[in-house]
C-alpha positions in Angstrom: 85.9 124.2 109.2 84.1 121.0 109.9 86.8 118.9 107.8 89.9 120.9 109.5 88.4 119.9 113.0 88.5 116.3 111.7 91.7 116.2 110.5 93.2 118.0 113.5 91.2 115.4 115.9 92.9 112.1 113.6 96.3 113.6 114.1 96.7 114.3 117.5 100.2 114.5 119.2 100.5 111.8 122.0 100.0 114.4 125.1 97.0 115.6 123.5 95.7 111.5 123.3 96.9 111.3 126.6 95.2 114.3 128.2 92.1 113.7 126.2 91.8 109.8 127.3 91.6 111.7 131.0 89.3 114.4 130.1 86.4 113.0 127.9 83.0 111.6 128.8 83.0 113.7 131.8 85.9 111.7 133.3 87.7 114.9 134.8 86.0 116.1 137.8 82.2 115.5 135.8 83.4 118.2 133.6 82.0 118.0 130.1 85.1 119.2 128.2 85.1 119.5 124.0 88.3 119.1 121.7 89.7 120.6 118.5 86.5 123.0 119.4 86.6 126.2 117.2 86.6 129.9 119.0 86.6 133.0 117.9 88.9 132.1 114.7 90.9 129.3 116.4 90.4 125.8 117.2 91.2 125.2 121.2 92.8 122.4 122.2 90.7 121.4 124.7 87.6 123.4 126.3 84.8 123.5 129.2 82.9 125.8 127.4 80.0 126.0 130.7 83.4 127.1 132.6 84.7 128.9 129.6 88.5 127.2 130.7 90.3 126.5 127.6 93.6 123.8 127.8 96.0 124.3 125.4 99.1 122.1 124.8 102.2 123.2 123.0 104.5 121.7 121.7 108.5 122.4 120.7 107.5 124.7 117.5 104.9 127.2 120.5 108.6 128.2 121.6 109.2 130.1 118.3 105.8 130.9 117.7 105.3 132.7 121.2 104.2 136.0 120.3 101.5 134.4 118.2 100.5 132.3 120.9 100.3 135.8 123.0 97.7 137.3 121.0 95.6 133.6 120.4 95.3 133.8 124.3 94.6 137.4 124.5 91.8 137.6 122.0 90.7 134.3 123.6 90.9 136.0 126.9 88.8 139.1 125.5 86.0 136.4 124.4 85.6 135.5 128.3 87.5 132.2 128.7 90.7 131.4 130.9 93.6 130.0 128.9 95.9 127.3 130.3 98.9 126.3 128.1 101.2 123.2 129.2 103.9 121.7 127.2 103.8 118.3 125.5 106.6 117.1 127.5 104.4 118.1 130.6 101.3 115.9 129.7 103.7 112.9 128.6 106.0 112.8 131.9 103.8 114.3 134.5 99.9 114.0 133.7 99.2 113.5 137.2 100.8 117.0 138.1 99.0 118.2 134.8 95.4 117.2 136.1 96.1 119.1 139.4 97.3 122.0 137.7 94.3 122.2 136.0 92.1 121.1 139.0 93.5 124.6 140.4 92.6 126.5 137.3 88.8 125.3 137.6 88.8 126.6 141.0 89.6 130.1 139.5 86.8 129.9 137.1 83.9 128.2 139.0 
């Protein structure tokens, strides 16, 4: 699982590089978040695991994959954590709007 995690983390999509350059060494709100973290049989994008809030961002191929993505977020959700999805093109045009989005989320969770 180890080498998986690896390889995921060396090819990340540009909005995940993005988000994740916003995110890391506590630079979100002194948030300690993880990436390409396994749970429950997946690997989550992105994850506070103290606030058990899990990012996830999609891109195009999510759209026909949705029903799988349904059940990833509902056996995630049965595992206690709060799944927040945003598209790709989301993170790339509007990361600003993305980080408040999720600043709303955290206020759900905390």
């Amino acid at each position: 699982m180890r080498k998986f995690v690896r390889a995921l983390r060396k090819r990340s999509t540009e909005a995940e590089k993005l988000l994740w350059s916003r995110l890391r060494g506590r630079r979100f709100q002194g948030i300690k978040f993880k990436r390409q973290e396994p749970i429950a049989n997946y690997i989550a994008d992105f994850v506070a695991l103290d606030l058990k809030l899990i990012i996830e961002i999609d891109g195009g191929q999510h759209d026909e994959r949705a029903a799988r993505d349904a059940e990833r977020t509902r056996i995630l959700q049965e595992c206690g954590y709060h799944v927040v999805r945003f598209w790709n093109n989301d993170v790339l045009g509007n990361i600003d709007g993305v980080l408040e989005a999720i600043l709303q989320e955290l206020q759900l969770v905390r």
